[in-house]
N, CA, C and O atoms as a MOPAC input file, in Angstrom:
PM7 MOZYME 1SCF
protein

 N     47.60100 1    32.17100 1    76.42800 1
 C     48.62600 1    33.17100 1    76.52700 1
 C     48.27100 1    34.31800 1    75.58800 1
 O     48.02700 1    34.10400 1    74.40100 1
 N     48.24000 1    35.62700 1    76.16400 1
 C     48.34000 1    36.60200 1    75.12400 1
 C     48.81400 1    36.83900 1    74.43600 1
 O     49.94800 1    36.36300 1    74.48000 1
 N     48.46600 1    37.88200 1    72.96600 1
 C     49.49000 1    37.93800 1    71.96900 1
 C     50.26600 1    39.07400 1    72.39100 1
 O     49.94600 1    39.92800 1    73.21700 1
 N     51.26800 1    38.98300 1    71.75600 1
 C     52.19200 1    40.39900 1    72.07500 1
 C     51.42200 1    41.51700 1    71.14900 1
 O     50.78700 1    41.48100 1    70.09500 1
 N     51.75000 1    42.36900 1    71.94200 1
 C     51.47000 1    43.84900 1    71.62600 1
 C     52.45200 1    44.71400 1    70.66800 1
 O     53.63000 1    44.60600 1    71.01100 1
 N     52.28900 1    45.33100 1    69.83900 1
 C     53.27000 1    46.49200 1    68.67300 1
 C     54.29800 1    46.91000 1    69.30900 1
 O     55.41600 1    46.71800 1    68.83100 1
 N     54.13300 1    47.55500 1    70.49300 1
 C     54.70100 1    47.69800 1    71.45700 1
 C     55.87500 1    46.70200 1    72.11200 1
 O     57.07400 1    46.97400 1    72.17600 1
 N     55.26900 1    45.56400 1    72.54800 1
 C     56.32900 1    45.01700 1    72.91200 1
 C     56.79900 1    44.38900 1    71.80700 1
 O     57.85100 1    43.87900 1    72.19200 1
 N     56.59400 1    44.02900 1    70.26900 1
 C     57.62400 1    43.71000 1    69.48800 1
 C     58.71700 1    44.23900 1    69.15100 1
 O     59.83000 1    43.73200 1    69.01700 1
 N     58.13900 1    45.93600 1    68.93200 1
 C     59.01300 1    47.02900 1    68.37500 1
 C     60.05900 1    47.02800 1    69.58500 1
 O     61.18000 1    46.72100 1    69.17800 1
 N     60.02000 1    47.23300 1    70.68200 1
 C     60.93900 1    47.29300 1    72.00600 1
 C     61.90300 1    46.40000 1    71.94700 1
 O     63.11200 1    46.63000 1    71.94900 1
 N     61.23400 1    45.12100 1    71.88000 1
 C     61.75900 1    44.17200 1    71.83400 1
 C     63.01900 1    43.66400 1    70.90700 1
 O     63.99300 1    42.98900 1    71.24100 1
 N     62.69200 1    44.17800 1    69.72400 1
 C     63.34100 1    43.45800 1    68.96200 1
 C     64.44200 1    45.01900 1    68.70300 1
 O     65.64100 1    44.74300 1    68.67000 1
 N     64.12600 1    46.40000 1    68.54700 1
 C     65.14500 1    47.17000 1    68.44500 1
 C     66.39800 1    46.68300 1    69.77400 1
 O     67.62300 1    46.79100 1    69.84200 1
 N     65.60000 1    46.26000 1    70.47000 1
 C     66.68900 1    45.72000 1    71.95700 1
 C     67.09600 1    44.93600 1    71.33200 1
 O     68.13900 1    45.46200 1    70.94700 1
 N     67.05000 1    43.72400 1    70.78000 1
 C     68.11000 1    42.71600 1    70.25800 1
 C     68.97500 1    43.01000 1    69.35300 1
 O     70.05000 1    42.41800 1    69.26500 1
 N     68.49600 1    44.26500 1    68.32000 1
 C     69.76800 1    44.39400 1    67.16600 1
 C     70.12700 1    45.54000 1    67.90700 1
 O     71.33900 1    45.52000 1    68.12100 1
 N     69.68500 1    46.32600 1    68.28600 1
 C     70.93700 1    47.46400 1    69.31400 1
 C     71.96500 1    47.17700 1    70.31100 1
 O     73.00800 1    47.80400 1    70.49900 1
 N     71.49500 1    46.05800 1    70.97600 1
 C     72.57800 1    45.53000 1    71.97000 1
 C     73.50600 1    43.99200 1    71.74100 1
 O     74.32800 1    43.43300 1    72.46500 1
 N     72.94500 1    43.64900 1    70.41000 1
 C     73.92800 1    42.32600 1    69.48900 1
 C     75.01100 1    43.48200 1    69.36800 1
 O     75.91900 1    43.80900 1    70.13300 1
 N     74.45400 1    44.17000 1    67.70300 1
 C     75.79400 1    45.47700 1    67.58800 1
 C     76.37300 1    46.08500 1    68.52200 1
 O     77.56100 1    46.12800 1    68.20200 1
 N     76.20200 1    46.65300 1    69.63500 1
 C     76.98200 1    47.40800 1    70.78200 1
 C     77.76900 1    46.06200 1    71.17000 1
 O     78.99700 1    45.97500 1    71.19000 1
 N     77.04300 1    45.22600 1    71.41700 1
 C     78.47100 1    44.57700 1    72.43800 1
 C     79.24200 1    43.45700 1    71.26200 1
 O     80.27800 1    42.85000 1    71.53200 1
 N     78.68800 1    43.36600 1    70.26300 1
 C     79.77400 1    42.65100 1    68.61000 1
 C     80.92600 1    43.75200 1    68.49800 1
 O     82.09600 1    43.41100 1    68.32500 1
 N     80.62400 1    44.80100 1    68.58000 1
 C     81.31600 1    46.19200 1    68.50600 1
 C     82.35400 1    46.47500 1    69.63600 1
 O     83.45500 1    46.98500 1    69.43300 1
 N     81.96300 1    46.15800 1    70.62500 1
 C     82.45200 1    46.21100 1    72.05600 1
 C     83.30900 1    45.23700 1    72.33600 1
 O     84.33700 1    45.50800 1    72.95700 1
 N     83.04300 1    43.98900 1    71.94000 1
 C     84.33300 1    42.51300 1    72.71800 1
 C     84.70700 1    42.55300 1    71.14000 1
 O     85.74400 1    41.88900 1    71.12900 1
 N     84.56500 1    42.78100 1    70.37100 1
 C     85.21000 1    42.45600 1    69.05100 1
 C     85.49000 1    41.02900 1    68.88600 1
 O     86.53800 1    40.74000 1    68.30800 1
 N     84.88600 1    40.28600 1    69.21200 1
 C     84.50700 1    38.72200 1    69.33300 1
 C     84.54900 1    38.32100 1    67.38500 1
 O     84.02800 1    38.87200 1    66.41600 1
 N     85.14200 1    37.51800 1    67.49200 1
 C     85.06500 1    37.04600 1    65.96400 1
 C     85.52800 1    35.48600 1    66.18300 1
 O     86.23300 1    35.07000 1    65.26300 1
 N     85.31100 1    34.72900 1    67.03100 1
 C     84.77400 1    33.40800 1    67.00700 1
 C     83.20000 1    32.89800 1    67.06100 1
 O     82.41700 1    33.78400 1    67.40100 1
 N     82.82000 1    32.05100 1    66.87600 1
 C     81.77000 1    31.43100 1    66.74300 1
 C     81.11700 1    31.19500 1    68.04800 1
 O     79.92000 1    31.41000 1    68.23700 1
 N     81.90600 1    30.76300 1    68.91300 1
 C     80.76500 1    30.82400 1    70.07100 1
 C     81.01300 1    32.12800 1    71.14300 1
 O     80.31900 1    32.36500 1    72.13200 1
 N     81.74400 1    32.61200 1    70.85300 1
 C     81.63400 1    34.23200 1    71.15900 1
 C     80.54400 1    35.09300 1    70.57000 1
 O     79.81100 1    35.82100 1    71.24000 1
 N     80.51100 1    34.98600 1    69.59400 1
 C     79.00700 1    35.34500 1    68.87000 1
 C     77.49500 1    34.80000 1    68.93100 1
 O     76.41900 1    35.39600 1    68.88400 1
 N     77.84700 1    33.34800 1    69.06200 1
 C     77.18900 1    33.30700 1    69.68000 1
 C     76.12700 1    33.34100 1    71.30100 1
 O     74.91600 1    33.42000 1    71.50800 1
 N     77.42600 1    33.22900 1    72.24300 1
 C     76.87100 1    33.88800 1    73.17700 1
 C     76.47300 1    35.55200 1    73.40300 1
 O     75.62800 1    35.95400 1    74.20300 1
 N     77.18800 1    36.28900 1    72.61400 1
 C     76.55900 1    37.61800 1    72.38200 1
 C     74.90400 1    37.39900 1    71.80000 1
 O     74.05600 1    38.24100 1    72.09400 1
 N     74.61500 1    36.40000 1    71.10400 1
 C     73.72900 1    36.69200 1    70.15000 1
 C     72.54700 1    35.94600 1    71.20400 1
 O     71.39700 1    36.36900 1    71.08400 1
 N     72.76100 1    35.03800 1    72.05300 1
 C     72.08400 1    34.68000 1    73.17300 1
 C     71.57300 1    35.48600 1    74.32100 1
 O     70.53900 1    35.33900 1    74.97200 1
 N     72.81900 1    36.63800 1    74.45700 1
 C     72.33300 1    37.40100 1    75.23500 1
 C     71.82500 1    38.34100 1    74.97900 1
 O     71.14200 1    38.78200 1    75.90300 1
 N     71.83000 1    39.08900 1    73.81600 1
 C     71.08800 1    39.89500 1    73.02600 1
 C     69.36300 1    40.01800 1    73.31300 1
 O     68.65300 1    40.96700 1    73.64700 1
 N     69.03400 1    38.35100 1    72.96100 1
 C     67.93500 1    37.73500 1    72.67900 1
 C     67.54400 1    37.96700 1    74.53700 1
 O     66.62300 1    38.54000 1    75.11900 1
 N     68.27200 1    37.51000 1    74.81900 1
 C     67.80300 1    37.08900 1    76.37000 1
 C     67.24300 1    38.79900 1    76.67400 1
 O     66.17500 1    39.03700 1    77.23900 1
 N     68.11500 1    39.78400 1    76.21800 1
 C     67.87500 1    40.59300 1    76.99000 1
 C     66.40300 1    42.03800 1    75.98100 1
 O     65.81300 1    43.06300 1    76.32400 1
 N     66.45900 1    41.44600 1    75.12100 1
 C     65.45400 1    41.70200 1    74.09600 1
 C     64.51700 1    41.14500 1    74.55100 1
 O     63.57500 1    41.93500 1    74.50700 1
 N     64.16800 1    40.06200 1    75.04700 1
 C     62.81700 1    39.26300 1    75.94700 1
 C     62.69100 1    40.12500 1    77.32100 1
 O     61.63000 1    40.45400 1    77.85100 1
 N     63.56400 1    40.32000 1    77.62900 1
 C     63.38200 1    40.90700 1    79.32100 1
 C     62.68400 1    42.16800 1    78.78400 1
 O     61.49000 1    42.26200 1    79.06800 1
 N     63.52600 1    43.67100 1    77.67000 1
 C     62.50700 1    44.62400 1    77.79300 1
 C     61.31800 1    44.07500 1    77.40700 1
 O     60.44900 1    44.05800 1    78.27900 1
 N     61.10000 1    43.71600 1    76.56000 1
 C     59.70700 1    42.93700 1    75.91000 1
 C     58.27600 1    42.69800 1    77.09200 1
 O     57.05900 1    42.79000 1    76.93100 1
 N     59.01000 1    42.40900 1    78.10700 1
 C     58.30100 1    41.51300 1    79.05900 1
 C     57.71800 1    42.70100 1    79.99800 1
 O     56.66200 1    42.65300 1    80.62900 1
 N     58.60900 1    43.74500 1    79.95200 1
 C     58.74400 1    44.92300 1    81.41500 1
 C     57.42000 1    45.61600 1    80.47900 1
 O     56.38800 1    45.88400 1    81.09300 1
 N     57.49600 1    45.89000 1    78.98400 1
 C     56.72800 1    47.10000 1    78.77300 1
 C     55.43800 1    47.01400 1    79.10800 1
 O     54.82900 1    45.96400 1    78.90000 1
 N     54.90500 1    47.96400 1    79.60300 1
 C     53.11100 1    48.00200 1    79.91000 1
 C     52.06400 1    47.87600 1    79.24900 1
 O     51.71100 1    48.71500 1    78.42000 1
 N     51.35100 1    46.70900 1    79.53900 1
 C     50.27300 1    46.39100 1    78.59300 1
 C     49.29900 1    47.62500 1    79.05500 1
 O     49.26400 1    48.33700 1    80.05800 1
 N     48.47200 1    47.54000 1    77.77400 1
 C     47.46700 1    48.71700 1    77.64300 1
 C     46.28500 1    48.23400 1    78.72200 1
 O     45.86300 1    47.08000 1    78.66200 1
 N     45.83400 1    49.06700 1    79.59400 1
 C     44.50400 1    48.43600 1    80.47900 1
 C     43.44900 1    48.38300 1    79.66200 1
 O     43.29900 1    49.05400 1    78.64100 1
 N     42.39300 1    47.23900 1    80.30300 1
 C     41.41700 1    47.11800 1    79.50600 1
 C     40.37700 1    48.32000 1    79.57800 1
 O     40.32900 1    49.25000 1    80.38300 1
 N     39.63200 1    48.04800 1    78.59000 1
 C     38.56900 1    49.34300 1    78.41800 1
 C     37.27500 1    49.05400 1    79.50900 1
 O     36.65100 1    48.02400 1    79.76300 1
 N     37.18000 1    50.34800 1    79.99200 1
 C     35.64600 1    49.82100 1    80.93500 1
 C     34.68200 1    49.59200 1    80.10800 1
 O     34.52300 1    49.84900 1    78.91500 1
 N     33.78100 1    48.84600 1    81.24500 1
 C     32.59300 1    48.30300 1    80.49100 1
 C     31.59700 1    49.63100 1    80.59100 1
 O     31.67000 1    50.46200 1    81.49600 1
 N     30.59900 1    49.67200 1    79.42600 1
 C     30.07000 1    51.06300 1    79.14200 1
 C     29.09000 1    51.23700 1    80.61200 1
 O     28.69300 1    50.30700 1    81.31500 1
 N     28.91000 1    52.32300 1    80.76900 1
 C     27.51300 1    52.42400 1    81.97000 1
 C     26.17500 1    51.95600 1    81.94800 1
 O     25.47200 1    51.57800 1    82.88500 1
 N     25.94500 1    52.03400 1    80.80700 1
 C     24.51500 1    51.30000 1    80.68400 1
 C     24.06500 1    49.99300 1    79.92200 1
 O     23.03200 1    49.54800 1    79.42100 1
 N     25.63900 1    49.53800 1    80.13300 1
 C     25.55600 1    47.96800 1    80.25500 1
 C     25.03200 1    47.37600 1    81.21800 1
 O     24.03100 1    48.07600 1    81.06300 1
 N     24.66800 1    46.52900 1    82.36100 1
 C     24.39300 1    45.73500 1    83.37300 1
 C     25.51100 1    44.68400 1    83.34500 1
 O     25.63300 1    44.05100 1    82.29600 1
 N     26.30300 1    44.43100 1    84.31400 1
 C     27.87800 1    43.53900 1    84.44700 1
 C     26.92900 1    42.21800 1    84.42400 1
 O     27.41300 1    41.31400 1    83.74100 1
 N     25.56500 1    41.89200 1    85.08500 1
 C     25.21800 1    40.70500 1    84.47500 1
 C     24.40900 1    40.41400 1    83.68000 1
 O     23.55500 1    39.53900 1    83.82600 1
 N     24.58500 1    41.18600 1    82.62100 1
 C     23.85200 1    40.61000 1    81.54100 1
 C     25.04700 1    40.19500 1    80.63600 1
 O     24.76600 1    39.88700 1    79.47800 1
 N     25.94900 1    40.16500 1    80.90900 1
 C     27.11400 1    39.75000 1    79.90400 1
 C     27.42900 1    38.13100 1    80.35300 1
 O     27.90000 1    37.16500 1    79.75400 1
 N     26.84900 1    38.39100 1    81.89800 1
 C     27.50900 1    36.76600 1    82.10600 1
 C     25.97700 1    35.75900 1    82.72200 1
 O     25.64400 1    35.43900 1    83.86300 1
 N     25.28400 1    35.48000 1    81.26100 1
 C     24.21500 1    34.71600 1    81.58300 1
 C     24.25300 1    33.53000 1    81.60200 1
 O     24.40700 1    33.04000 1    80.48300 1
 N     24.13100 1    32.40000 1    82.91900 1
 C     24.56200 1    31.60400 1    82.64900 1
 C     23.31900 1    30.41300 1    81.72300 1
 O     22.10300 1    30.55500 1    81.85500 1
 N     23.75100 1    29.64900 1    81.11100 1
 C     22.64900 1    28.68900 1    79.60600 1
 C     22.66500 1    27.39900 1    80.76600 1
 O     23.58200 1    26.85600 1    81.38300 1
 N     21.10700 1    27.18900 1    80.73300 1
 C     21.04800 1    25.84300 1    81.26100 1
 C     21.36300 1    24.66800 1    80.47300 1
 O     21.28200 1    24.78200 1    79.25000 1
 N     21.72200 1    23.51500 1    80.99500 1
 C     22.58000 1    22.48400 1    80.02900 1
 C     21.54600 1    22.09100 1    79.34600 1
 O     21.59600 1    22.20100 1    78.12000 1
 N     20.15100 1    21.44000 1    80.09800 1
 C     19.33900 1    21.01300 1    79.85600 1
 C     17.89900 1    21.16300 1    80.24400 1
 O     17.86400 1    21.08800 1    81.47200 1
 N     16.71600 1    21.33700 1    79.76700 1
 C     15.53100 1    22.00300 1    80.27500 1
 C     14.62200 1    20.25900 1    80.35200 1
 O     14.50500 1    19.68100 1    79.27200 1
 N     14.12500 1    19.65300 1    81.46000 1
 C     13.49900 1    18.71200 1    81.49000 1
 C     11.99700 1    19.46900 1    80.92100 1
 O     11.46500 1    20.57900 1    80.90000 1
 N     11.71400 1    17.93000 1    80.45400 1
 C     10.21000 1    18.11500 1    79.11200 1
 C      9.53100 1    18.15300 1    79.99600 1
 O      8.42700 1    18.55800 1    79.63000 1
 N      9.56400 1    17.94500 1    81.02800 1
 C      7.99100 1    18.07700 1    82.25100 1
 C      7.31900 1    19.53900 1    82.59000 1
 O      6.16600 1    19.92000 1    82.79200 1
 N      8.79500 1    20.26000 1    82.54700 1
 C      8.97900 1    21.83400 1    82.94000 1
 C      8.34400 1    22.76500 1    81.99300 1
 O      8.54700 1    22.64800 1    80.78500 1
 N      7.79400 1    23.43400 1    82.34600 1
 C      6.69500 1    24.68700 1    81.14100 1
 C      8.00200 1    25.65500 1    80.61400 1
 O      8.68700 1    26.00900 1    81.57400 1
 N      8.53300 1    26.19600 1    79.20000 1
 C      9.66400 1    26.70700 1    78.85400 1
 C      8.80900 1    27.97600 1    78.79200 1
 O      7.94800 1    28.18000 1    77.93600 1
 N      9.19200 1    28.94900 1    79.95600 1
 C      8.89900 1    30.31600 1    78.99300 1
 C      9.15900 1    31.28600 1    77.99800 1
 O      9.94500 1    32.22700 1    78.10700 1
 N      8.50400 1    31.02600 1    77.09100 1
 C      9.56100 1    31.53200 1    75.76800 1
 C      9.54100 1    33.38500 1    75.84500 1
 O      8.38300 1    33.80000 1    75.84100 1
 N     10.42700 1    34.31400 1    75.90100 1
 C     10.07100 1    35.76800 1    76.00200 1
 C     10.15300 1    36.27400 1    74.24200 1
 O     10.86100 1    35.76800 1    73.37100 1
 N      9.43400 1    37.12400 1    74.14100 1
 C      9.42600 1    37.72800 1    72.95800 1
 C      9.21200 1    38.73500 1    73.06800 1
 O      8.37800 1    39.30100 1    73.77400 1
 N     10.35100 1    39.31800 1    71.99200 1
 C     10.17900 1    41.14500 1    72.35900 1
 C      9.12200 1    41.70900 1    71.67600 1
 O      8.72300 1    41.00300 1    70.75000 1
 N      8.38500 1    43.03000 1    71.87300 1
 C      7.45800 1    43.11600 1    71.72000 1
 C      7.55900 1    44.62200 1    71.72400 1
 O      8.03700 1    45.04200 1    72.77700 1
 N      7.18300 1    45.73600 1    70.67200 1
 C      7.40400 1    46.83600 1    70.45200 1
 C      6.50000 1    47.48600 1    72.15200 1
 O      5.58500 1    47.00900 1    72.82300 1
 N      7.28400 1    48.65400 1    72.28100 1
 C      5.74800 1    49.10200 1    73.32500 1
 C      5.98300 1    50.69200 1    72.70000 1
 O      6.82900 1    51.42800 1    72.19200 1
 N      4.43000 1    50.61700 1    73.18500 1
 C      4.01300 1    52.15200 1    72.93200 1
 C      3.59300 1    52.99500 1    73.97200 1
 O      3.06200 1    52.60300 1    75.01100 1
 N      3.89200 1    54.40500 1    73.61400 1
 C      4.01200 1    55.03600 1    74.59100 1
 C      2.37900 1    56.05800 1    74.39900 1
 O      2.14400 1    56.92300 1    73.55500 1
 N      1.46400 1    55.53800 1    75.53200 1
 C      0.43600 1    56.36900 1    76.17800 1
 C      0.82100 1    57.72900 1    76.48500 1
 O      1.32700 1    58.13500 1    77.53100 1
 N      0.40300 1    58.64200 1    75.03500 1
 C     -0.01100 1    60.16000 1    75.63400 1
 C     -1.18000 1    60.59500 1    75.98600 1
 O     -2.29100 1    60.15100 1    75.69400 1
 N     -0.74800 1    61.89000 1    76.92100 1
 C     -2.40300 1    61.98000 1    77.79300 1
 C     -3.38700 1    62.68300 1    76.26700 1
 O     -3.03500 1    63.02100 1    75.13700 1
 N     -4.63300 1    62.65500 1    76.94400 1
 C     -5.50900 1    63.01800 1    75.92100 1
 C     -5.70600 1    64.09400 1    75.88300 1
 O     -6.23300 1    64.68400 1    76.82600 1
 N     -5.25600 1    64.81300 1    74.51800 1
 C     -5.48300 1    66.43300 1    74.20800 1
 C     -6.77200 1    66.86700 1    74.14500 1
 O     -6.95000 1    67.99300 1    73.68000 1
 N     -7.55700 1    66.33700 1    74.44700 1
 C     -8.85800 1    67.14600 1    74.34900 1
 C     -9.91100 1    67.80800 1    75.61900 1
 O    -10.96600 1    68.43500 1    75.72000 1
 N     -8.62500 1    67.07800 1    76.65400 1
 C     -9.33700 1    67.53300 1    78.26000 1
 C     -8.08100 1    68.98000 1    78.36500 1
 O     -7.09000 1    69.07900 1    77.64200 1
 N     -8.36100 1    69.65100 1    79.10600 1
 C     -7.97600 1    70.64000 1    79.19800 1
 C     -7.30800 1    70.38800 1    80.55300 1
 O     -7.69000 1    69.87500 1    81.60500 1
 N     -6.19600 1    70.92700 1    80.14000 1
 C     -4.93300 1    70.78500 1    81.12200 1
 C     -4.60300 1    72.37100 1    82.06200 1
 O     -4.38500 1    73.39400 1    81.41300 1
 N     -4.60200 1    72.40000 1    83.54000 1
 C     -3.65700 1    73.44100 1    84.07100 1
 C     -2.97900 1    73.37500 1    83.69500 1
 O     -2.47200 1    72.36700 1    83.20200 1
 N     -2.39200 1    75.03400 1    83.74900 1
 C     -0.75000 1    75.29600 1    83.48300 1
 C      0.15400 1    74.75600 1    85.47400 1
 O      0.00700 1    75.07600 1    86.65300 1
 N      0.87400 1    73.97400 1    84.77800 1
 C      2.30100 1    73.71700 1    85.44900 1
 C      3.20900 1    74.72800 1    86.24100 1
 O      4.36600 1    74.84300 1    85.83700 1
 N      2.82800 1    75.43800 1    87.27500 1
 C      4.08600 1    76.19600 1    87.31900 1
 C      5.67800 1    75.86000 1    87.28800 1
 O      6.12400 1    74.80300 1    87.73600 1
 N      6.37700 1    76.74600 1    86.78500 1
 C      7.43700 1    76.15000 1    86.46900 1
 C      8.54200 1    76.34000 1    87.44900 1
 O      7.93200 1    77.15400 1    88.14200 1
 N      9.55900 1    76.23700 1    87.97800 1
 C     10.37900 1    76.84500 1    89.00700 1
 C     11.59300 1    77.22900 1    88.48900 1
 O     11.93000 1    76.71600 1    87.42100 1
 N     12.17100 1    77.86000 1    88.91100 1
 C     13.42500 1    77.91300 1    87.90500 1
 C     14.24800 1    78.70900 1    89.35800 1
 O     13.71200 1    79.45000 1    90.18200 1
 N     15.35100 1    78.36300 1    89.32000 1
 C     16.13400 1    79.06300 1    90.47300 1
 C     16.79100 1    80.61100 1    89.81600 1
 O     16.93200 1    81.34700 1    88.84000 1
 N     17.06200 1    80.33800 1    91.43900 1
 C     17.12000 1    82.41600 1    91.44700 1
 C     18.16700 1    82.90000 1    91.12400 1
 O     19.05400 1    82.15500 1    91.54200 1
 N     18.73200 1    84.05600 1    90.41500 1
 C     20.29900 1    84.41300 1    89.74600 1
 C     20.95600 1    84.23800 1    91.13100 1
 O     20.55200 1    83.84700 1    92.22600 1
 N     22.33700 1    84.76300 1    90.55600 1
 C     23.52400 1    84.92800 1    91.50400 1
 C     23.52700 1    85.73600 1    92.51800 1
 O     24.52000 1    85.81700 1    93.24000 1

């Protein structure tokens, strides 16, 4: 079960002491189980906003995540017969061309004004 949200506490609970006082105020109840059924329904109705307010949506997942690389599934068990390929990361480097051959110029394109 989720936890409640700031949100729905704060809602929540100003709903129970705003509407205990309005209606303690209102039936002028000064027996015991008059109060207490005010104080039941208070609660009851302090859970209901609680329940209505809108949870926050979740955050997307970034773009240059991959959705399955988050959900890899682990084998339970690797039989000893089976060759394990172990991966290891491994810096790479990046091949620039060689400055000493002489390069054409590139024409460049560039689009045309307005």
């Amino acid at each position: 079960m989720p936890r409640p949200t700031v949100a729905q506490l704060t809602y929540g609970s100003a709903t129970v002491i705003c509407s205990a006082l309005a209606m303690l105020l209102l039936s002028q109840a000064s027996s015991a189980p008059g109060i207490a059924v005010i104080a039941l329904a208070a609660l009851g109705l302090g859970l209901l906003v609680a329940l209505t307010v809108p949870l926050p949506k979740p955050t997307p997942e970034p773009l240059g995540t991959p959705a399955a690389a988050t959900a890899v599934p682990v084998p339970a068990a690797v039989p000893a017969s089976s060759p394990v390929e172990e991966r290891i990361p491994v810096q790479r480097t990046v091949i620039a061309p060689d400055s000493t051959t002489p390069h054409a110029p590139v024409p460049v394109r560039e689009p045309a004004g307005p």
